[in-house]
Each structure stands twice: as structure tokens, then as C-alpha cells.
C-alpha positions in Angstrom: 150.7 31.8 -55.7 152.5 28.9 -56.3 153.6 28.4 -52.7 150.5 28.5 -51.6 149.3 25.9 -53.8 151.8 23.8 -52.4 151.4 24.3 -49.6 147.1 23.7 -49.6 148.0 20.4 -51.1 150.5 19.6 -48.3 147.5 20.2 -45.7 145.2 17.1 -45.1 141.8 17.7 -47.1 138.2 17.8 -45.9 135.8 16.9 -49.0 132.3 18.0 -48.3 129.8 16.3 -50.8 126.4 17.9 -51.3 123.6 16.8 -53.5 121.1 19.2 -53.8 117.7 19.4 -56.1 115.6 22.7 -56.6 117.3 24.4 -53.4 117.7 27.9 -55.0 115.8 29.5 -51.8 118.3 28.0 -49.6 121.7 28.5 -51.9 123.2 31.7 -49.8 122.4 30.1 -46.6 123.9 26.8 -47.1 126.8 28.6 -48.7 127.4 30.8 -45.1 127.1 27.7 -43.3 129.7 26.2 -45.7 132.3 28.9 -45.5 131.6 28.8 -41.2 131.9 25.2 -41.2 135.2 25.4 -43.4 137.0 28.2 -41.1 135.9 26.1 -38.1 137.6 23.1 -39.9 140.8 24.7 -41.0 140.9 26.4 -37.5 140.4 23.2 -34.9 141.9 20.1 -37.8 143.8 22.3 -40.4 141.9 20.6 -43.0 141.8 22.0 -46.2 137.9 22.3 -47.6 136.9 21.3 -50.7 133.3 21.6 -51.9 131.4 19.4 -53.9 127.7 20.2 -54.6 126.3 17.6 -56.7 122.9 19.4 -59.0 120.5 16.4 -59.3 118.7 17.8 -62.3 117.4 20.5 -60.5 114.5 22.8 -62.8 115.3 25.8 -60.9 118.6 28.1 -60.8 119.3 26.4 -57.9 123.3 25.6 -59.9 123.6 29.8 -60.4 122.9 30.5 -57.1 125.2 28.3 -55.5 128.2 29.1 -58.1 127.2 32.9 -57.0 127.3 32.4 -53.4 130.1 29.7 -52.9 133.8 30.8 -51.9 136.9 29.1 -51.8 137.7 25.9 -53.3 134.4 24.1 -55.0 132.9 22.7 -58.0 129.4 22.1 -58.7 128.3 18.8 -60.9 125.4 19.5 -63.1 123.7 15.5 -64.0 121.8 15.6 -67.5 118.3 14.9 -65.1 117.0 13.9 -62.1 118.7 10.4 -60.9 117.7 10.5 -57.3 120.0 11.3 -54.3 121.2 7.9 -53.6 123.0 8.1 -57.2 123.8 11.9 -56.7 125.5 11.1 -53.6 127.8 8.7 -55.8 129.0 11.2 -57.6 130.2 13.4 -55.5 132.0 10.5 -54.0 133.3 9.9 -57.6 134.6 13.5 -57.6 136.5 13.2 -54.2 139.4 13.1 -53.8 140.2 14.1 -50.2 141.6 12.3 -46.7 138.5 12.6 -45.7 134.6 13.2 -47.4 131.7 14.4 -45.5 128.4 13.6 -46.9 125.6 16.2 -45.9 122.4 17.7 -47.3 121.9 21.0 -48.9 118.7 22.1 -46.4 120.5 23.5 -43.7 119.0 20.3 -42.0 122.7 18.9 -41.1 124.0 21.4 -38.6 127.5 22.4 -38.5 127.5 21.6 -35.1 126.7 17.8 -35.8 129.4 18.0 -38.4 132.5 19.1 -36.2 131.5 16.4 -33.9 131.5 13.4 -36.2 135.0 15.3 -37.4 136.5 15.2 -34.1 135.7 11.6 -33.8 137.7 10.2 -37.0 140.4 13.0 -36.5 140.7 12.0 -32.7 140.4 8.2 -33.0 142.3 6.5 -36.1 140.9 3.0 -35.8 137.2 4.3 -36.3 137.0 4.6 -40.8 133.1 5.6 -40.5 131.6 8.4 -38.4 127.6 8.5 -39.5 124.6 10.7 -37.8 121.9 8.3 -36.7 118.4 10.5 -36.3 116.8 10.5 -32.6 113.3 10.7 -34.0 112.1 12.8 -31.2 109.5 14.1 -33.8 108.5 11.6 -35.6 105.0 9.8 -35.0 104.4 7.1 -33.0 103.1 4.8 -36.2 105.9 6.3 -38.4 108.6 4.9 -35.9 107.3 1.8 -35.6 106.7 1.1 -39.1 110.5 1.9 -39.2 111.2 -0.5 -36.7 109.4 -2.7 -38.3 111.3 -2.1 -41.8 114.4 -2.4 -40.1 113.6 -5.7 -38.5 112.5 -7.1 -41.5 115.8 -5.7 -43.5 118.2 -7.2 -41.4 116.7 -10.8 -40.2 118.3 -12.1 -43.4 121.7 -10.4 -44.0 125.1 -10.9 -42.3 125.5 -7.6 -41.3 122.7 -4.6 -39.8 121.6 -1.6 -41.3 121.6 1.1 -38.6 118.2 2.1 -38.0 117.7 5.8 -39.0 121.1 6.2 -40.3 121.4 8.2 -43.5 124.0 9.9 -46.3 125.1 12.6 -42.8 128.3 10.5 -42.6 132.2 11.5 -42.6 134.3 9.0 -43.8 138.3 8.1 -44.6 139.5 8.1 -48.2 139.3 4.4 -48.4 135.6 4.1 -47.5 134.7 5.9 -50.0 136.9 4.6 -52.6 135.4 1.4 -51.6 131.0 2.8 -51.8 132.3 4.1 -55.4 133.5 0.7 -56.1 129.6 -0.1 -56.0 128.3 0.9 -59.2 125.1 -0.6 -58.1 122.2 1.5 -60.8 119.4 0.6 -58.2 121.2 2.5 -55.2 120.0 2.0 -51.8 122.5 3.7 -49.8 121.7 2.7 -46.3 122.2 -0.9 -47.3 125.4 -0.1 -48.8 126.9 1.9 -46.8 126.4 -1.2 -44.0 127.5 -3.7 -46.2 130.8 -2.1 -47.3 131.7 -2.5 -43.8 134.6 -0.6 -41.8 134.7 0.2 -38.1 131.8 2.7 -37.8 130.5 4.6 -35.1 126.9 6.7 -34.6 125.8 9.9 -33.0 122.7 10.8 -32.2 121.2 14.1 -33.6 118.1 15.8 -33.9 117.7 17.3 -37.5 117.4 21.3 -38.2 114.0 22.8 -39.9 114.2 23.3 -43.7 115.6 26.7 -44.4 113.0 26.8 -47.1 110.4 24.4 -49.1 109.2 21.4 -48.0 110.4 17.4 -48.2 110.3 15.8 -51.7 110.0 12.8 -50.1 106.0 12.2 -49.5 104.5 8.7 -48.7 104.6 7.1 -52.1 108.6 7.7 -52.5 108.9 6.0 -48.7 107.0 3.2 -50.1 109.4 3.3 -53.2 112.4 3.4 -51.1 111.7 0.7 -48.7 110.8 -1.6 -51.8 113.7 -0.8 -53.0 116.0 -1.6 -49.8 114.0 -5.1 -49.5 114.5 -5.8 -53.3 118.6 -4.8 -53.0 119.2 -6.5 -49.5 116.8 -9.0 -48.4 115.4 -12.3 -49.1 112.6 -12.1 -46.8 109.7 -11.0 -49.5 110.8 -14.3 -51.5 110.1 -16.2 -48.1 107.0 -14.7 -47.5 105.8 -15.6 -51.0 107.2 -19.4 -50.2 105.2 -19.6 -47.0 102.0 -18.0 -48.4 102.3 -20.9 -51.1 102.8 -23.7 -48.6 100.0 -22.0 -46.1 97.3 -21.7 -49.4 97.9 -25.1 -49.7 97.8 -26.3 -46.0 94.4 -24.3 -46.2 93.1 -26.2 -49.1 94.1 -29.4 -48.0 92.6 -28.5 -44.4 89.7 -27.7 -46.2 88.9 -30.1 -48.6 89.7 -33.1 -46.0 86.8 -31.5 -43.7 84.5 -31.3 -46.7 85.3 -35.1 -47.8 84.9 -36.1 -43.6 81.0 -33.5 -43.8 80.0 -35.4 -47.2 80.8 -39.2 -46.3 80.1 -39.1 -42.9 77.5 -36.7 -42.3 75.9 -36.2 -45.9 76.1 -32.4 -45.8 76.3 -30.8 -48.7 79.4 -29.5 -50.5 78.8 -25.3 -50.7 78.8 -24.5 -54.2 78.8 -21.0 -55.9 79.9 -18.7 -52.8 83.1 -20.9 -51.6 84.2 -21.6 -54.8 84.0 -17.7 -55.4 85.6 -16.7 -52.5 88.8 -18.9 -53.0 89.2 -18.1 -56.6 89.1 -14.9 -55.5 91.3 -14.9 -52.7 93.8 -17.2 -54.5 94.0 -14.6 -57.6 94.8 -11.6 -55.9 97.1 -13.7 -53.6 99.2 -14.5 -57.0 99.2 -11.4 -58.4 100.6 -9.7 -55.5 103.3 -12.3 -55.5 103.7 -12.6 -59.2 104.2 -8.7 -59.2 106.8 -9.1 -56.2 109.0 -11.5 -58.0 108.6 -9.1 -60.8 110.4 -6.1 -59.1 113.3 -8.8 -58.4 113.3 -9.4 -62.1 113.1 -6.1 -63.0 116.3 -5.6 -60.5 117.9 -7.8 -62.4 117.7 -6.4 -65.8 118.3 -3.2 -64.6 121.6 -4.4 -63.3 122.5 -6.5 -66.2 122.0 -3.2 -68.3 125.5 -1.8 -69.8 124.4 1.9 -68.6 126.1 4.1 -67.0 125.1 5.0 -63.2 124.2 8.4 -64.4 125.8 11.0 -67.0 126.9 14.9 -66.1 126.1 17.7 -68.1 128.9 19.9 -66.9 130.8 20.6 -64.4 131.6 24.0 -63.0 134.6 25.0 -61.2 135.8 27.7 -58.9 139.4 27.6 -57.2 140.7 30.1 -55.0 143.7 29.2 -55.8 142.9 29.5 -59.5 139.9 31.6 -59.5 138.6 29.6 -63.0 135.2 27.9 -63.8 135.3 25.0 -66.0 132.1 23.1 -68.2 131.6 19.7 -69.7 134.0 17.9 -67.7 133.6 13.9 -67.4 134.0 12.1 -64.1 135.9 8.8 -63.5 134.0 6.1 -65.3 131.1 8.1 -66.2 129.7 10.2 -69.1 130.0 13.8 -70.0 127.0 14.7 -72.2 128.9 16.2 -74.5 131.1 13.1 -75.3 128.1 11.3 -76.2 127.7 9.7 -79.9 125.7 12.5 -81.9 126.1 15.5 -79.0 127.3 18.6 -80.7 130.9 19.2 -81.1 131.1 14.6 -80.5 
């Protein structure tokens, strides 16, 4: 046994990090397509596999299943509650530890196929670091893709470097990329923009998502809006631009139009209008300041969440399985973050 520890840790490893939330449905399948994708990986790279699944407060047994259904080397992360997947994914880059970490969703809508491929490219060429998927959009609406082209253009007029337009977490990276995203203990996570402003020589490849195994996107309209604020408020100046020229065109307007009321009255005697102007520029120029006021205030609110001395997010346990130890372990912390148990008051602190 001890050999063949030695000689697993002498073999190059593949980390495969996984965050998942309420994906009990789908736990057997993804595990299959785990234990294919690792053979295939061991067989063309002689990689070792490790698996990291990373449970995102999920309210279902979504955490049993998986530790039922996985093989091989894994562990599955159990956060104290829900803290999104941009901060799930940071975890299970916390816990890695491998050459090399491949980012994927839970689903089933990252194929294997898609995953060898971006493999192959950093195995095959050493001066690429990044290897992401970048979504064709072949089914997405016509107004959906240009509202993202829009977003996109927006995004990047103000930064030094681009965010890839429908580029997501489906990434493999080196060891050194993501030591450097888990260097960014940003609370407010938008990864897109981070990924893209770490850097590193990256390359895309296009792919066309899989169907859902099971259930249906948690992501509906108001969490897109959510998200995009968020991406603006982490990476871009432009909304504080907008609210700078709004402010200078208000008061071109009201200059414009009080000189052509003073040139009506003195040279033409007209009348000033009373009651309905006046009511439609207080009006206009109150809801134009609260939507601005409230603007600066997610900046501010950025901020303080920043300046906060919290952690990113705490665990609740950890659960282990080895093959080469066969063991499952609980209430484990990771790097610089919080086990629930070790905190002031917990039972057994």
C-alpha cells in the first residue's frame, strides 16, 4: 500500500473542482461521468484525479449522495450556507493542491468531451497557463445576446485588460494560476472579472453546453441583474461616468432652458409656464438623483463589505474518501478560512 502511495504522488495530478447546490437528482450521474473522465485522464496524460466537490449550502442530500456515489480519491466541502458559486468555486481552489485544477459544474452541463480537450491544450502546449470554455450561444435569444454584448462592452471600455465574452468557471488551469485567483480574497466575487484580471497566457474554445441532467437553472432574471451589477461595481468605472455626465447634461438642460425662457420673456413677453414645468423637472430631477444616489450606494456598500474583517466564507465539514486510505474525515478547516466548529462558542470550541 505504501508503494502505491508513492508512487500516486510521484504521478502529476489532475484536481477537478466542483461546486454544486441542491444537485441530489444528478449526484450518480455526475459521479459516472467523473470516474469516465478520470480513466480517460489517467489513460491519455497519466494524471492522477483528485476530486473536489464543493456543497454550497445545499438543503437537499445532495452531500450523501455524492459521498455514496463517488470513487477514488475525493473529498466533499460542506460551507455553513449558501455563499454563491463565485465563492464556492474559491474554495475548492483553496483545497487544491494539484499540477493542474479543472473547474466544472456539477449538471452534467460541462461534457467530458470539452474537458479532455481544454486538457490536451495545457498538457500539449507549456507556454499556454489558462485553458477556459467560452459558450457559442447557439441557443440563446437574439435580445439575450445582445444585452450581453452590450454588458461586455460596457465592462471592458474602462479596464486594462478584457473579460472574455461568455467565458465562465469551465476552465483548466496550472498550479500557479490558481494559487494566484486564491490570492484574491475578494468577499464580493465576480469571477469572470477575476479570472481576466489575474492574467496568464490564456486560450478559449468554443463549446456548446449539455441539457441539465435534472432541475432547472437557479439563475432566473433578477440574479442576472444581480450579477451584472455586481461585475460593474467590482470592475468598472463607467456607472460613476454615466452619473458625472447625467449631472453635467441636467445642467446643460437647465441652462438651455432657462436662457430660452429669459430670451421668450424679455424679448417676446411670453409668459413663464408655471405649475406643469416646474412639476415635471422636479420630478424628473428627483428620480434622476435617486437612481444615482442609490448607484453610488452599491459602490459604498462594496466598500464596507471589503473593509469587513470576515472571512470569504466558513465550512462546516469536510468529508473525505481516499482510495488509498479508504477514510472519511469531518470538521476540517481550510487554508485561511473557518471550520464551524473552531468558532468562539461552537460546541467542543
Amino acid at each position: 500500500m505504501k508503494g502505491l502511495s508513492q508512487m500516486a504522488e510521484s504521478r502529476p495530478t489532475l484536481d477537478i473542482v466542483a461546486p454544486f447546490f441542491n444537485e441530489a437528482q444528478s449526484a450518480s450521474a455526475f459521479a459516472e461521468l467523473l470516474d469516465r473522465l478520470e480513466a480517460a485522464v489517467s489513460q491519455r496524460f497519466g494524471m492522477a484525479v483528485h476530486k473536489i466537490l464543493i456543497d454550497d449550502g445545499s438543503r437537499d442530500d445532495s452531500a450523501e449522495r455524492f459521498s455514496q456515489a463517488l470513487s477514488g480519491s475525493w473529498e466533499i466541502v460542506r460551507l455553513s450556507r449558501n455563499f454563491g458559486k463565485e465563492v464556492a468555486v474559491l474554495a475548492g481552489l483553496d483545497q487544491s493542491r494539484g499540477d493542474m485544477v479543472l473547474v466544472m459544474d456539477a449538471d452534467l452541463q460541462h461534457s467530458m468531451d470539452i474537458s479532455l480537450k481544454m486538457i490536451a491544450e495545457l498538457v500539449e502546449n507549456p507556454d499556454i497557463d489558462v485553458v477556459y470554455a467560452q459558450n457559442d450561444r447557439r441557443e440563446a435569444s437574439w435580445r439575450r445576446s445582445q444585452l450581453a454584448r452590450l454588458f461586455y462592452s460596457l465592462i471592458n471600455s474602462s479596464q486594462r485588460f478584457d473579460i472574455p465574452e461568455n467565458a465562465g468557471d469551465f476552465r483548466v488551469m496550472r498550479a500557479a494560476v490558481a494559487r494566484a485567483l486564491t490570492s484574491l480574497r475578494d468577499k464580493r466575487r465576480f469571477n469572470k472579472g477575476l479570472f481576466a484580471w489575474a492574467g496568464f497566457r490564456q486560450k478559449a474554445i468554443e463549446y456548446s453546453p449539455e441539457n441539465r441532467a435534472s432541475g432547472k437553472s437557479k439563475w432566473s432574471r433578477l440574479n442576472l441583474i444581480a450579477f451584472s451589477l455586481e461585475g460593474f461595481t467590482s470592475f468598472s468605472v463607467i456607472p460613476l461616468r454615466i452619473i458625472s455626465l447625467s449631472g453635467m447634461l441636467a445642467a446643460l438642460a437647465g441652462l438651455l432652458y432657462g436662457a430660452k425662457v429669459f430670451f421668450e420673456v424679455m424679448f417676446y413677453g411670453i409668459a413663464v409656464p408655471g405649475y406643469p414645468s416646474l412639476m415635471v423637472a422636479v420630478v424628473l430631477l428627483g428620480g434622476l438623483n435617486l437612481t444615482l444616489l442609490g448607484l453610488i450606494g452599491e459602490y459604498v456598500w462594496v466598500t464596507l463589505s471589503e473593509s469587513k474583517d470576515r472571512p470569504v466564507y466558513i465550512v462546516r465539514d469536510v468529508l473525505r474518501g481516499d482510495v488509498l486510505r479508504g477514510d472519511v474525515l469531518h470538521g476540517e478547516a481550510l487554508r485561511g478560512e473557518v471550520a464551524a466548529d473552531s468558532l468562539p462558542g461552537a460546541p467542543g470550541a
